[in-house]
ROSE-4610 file (N, C-alpha, C; in Angstrom, 1 decimal, always signed):
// ROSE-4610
residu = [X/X/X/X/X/X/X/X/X/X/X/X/X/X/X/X/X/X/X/X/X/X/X/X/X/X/X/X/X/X/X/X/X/X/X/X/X/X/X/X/X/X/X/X/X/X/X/X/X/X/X/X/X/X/X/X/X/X/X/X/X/X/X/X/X/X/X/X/X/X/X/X/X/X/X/X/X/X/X/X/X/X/X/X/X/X/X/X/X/X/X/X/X/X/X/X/X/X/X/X/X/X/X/X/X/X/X/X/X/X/X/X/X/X/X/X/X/X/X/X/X/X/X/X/X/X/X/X/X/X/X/X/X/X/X/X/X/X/X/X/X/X/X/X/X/X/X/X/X/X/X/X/X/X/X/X/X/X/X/X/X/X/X/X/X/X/X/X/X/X/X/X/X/X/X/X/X/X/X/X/X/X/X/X/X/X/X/X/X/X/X/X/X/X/X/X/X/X/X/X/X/X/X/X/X/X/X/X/X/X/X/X/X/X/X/X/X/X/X/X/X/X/X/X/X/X/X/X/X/X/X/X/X/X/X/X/X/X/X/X/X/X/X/X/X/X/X/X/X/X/X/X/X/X/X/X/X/X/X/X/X/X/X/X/X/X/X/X/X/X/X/X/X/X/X/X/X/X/X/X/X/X/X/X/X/X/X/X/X/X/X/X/X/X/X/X/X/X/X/X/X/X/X/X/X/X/X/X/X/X/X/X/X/X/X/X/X/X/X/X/X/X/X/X/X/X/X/X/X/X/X/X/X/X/X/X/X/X/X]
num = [1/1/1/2/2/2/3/3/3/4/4/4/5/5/5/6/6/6/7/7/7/8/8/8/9/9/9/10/10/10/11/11/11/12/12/12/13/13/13/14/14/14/15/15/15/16/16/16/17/17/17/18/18/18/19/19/19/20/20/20/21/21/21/22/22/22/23/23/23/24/24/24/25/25/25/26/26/26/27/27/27/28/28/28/29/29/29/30/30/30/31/31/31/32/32/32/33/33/33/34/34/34/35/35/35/36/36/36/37/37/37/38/38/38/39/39/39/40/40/40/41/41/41/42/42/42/43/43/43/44/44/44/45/45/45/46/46/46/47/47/47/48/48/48/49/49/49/50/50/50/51/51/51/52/52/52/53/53/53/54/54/54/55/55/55/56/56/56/57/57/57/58/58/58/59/59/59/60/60/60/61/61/61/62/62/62/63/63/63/64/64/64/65/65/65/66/66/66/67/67/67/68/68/68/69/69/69/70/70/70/71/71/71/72/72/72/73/73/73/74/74/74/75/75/75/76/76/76/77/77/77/78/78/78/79/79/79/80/80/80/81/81/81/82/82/82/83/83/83/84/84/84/85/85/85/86/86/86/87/87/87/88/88/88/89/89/89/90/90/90/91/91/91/92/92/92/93/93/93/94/94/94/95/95/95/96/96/96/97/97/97/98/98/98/99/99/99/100/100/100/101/101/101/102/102/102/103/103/103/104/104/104/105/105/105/106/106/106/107/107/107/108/108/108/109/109/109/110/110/110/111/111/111/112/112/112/113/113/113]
x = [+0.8/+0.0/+0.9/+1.5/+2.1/+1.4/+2.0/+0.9/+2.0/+1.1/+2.1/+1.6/+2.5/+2.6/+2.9/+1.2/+1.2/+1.3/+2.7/+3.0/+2.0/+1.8/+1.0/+1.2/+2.4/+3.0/+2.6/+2.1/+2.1/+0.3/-0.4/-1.4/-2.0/-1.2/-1.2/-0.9/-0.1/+0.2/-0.8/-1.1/-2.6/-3.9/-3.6/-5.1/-4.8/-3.5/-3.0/-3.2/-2.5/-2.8/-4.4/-4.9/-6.4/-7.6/-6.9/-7.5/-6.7/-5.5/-5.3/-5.7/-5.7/-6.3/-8.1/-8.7/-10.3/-10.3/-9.5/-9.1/-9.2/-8.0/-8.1/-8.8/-9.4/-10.8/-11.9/-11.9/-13.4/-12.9/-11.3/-11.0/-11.4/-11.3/-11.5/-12.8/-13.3/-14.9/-15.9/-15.4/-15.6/-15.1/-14.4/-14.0/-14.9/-15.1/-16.3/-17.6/-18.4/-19.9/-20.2/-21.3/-21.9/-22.6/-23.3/-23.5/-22.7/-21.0/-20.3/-19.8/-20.1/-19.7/-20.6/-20.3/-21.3/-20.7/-21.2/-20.6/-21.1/-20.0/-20.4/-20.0/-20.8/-20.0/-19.4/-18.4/-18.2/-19.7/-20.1/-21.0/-22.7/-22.8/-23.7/-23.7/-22.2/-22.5/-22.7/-22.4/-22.6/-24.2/-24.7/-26.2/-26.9/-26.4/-27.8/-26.6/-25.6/-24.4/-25.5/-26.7/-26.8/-27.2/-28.3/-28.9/-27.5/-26.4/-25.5/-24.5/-24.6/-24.0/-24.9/-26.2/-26.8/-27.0/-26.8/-26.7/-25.4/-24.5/-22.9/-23.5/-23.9/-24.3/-24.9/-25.9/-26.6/-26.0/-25.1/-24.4/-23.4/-22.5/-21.7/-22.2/-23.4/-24.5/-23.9/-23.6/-23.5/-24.4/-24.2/-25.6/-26.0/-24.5/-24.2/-24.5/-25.4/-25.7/-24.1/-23.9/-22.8/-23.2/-22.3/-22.7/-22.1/-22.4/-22.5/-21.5/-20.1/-19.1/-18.2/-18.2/-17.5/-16.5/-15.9/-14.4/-13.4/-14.7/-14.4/-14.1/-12.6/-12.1/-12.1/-12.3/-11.8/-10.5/-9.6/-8.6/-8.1/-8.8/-8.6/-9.5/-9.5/-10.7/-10.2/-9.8/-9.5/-10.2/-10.2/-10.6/-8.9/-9.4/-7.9/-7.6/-7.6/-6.9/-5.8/-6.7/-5.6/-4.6/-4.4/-3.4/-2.4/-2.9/-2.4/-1.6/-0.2/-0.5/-1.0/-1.0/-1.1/-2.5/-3.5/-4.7/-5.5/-5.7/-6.5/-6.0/-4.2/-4.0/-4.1/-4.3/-4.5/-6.1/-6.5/-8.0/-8.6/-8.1/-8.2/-8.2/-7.0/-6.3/-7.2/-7.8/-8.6/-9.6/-10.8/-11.7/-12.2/-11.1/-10.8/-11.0/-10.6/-11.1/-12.5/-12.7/-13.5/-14.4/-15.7/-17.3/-16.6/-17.1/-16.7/-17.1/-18.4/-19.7/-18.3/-17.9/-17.1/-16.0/-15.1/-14.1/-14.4/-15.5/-15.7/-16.2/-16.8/-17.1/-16.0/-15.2/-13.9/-13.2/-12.8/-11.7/-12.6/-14.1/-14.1/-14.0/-13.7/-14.1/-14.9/-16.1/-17.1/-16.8/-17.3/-17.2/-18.2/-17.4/-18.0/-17.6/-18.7/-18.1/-17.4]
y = [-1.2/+0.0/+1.2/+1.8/+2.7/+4.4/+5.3/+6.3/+7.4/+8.3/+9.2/+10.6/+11.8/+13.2/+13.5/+13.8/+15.0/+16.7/+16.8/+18.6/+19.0/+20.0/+21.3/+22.6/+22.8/+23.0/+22.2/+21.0/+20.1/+20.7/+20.5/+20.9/+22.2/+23.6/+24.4/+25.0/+24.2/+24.3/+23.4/+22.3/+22.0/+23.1/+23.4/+24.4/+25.6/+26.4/+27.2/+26.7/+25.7/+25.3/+24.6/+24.8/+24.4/+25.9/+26.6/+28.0/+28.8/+28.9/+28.5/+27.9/+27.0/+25.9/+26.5/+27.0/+27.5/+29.0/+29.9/+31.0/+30.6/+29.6/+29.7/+28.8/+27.9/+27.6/+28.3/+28.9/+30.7/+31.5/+31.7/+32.7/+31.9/+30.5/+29.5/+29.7/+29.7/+28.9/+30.6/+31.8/+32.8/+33.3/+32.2/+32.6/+31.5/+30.3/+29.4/+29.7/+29.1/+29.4/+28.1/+29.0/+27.7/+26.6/+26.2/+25.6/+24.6/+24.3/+23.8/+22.9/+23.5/+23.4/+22.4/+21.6/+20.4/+20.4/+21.0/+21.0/+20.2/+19.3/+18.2/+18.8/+17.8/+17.8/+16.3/+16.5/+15.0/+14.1/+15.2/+14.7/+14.6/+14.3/+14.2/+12.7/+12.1/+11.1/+10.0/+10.6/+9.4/+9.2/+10.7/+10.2/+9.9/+10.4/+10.3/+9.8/+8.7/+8.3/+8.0/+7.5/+6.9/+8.2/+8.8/+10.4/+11.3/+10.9/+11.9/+11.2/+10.3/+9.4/+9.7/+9.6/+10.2/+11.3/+11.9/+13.7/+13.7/+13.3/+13.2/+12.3/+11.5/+10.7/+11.7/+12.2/+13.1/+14.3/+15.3/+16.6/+16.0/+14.3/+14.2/+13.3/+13.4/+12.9/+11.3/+10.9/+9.3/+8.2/+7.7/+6.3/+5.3/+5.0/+4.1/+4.3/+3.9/+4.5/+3.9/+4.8/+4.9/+4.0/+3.2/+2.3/+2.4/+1.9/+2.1/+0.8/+1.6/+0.5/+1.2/+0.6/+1.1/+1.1/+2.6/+2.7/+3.6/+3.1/+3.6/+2.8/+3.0/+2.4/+3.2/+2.1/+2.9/+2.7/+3.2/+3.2/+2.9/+3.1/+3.0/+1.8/+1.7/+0.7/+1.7/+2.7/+3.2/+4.3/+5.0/+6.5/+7.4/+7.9/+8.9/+9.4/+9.5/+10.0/+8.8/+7.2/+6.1/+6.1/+7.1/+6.6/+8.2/+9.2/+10.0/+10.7/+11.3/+11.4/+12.9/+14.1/+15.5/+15.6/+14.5/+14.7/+15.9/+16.3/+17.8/+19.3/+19.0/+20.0/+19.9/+19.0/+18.6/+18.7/+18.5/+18.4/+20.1/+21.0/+22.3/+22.9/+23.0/+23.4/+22.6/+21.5/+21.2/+21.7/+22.3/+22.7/+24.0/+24.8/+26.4/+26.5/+25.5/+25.4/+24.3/+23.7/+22.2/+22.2/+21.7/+21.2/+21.0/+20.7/+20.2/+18.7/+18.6/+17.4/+16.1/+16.9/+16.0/+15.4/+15.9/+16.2/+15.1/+15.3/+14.3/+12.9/+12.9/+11.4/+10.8/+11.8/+11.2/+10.7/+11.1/+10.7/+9.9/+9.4/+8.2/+7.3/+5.7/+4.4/+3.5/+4.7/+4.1/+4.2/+3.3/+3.7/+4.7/+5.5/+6.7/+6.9/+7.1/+7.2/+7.8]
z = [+0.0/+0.0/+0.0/-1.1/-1.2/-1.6/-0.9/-0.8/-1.9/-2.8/-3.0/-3.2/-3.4/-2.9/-4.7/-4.3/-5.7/-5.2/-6.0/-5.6/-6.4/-5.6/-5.8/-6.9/-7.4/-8.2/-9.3/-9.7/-11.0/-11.5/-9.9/-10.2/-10.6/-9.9/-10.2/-11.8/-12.2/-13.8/-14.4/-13.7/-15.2/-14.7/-13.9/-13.9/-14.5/-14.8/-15.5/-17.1/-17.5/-18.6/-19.3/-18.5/-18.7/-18.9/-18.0/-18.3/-19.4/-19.8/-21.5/-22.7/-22.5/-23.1/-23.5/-22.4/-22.3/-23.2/-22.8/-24.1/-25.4/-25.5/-27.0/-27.8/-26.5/-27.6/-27.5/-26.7/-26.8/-28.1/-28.5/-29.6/-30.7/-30.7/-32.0/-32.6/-31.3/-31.5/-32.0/-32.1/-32.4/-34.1/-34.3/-35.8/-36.6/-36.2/-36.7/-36.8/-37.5/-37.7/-36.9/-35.8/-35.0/-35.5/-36.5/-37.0/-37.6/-37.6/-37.6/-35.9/-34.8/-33.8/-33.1/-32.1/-31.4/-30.4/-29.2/-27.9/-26.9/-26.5/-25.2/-23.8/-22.9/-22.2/-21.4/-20.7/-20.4/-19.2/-18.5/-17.8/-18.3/-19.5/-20.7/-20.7/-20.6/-21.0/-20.3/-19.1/-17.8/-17.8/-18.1/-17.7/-18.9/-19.9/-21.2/-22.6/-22.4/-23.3/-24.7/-25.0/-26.3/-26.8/-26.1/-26.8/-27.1/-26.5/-26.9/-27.8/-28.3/-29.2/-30.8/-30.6/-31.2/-31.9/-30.9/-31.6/-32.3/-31.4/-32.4/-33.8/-33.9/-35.2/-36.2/-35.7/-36.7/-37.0/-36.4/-36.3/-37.6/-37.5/-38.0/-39.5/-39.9/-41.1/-40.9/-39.9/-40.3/-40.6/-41.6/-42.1/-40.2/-40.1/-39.3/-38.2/-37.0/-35.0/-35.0/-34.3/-33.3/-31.8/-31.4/-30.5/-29.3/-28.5/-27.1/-26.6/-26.9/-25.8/-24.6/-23.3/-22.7/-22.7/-22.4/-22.4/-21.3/-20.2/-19.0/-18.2/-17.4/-16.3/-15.2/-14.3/-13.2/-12.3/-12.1/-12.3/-10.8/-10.1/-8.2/-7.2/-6.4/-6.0/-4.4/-3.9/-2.8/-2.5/-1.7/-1.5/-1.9/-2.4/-3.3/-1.9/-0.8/+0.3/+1.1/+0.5/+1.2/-0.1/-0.9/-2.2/-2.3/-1.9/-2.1/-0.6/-0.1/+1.0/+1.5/+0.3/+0.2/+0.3/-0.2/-0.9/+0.0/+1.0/+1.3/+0.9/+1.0/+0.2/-1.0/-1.9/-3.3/-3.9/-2.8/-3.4/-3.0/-1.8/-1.6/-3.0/-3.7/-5.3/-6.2/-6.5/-7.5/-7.1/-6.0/-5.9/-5.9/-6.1/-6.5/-7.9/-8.8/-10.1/-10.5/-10.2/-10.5/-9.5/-9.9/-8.9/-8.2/-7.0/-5.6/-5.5/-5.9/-6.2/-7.1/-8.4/-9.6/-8.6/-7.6/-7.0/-6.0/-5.4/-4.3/-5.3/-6.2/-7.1/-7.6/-7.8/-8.6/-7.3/-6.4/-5.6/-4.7/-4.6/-3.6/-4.4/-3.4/-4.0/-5.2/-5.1/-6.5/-7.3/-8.0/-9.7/-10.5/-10.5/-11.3/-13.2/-13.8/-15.3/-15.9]
């Protein structure tokens, strides 16, 4: 049972890079005709995956349904606090950016999609 120490610093930069990342697809998506554009989100698909498989099908004129395989793991069987040893400072810094709600699903034991 090995525990490990995610710096704060690593996270600090993907949330930097992610609010980057959010810019310049707001400048993208402003030079496009929305009618080109089909915007998900990831928590669409936990709850409504074929209707949103669907819509992707039809946005993208396909003959073929798009089908419904899982390709979700879950990658932990622990509570992210018996794995991590920083995790309150770590999850403090993800929660300043991110749901609280996603945060707490993601880091317990369930399986979440």
């Amino acid at each position: 049972d090995k525990r490990y120490v995610v710096p704060i610093d690593y996270i600090s930069n993907c949330i930097a890079r992610h609010g980057r990342h959010e810019e310049t697809r707001a400048e993208f998506l402003k030079l496009v005709k929305p009618s080109l554009v089909i915007k998900l989100k990831y928590e669409d698909f936990c709850d409504k995956e074929v209707q949103q498989l669907s819509m992707i099908q039809n946005f993208l004129k396909l003959k073929t349904p798009i089908g419904v395989v899982s390709q979700y793991e879950k990658m932990h069987t622990k509570h992210v606090d018996e794995m991590i040893k920083n995790w309150g400072e770590l999850r403090s810094a993800l929660e300043n950016q991110f749901d609280t709600q996603l945060i707490a699903e993601w880091a317990s034991h369930k399986a979440v999609c």
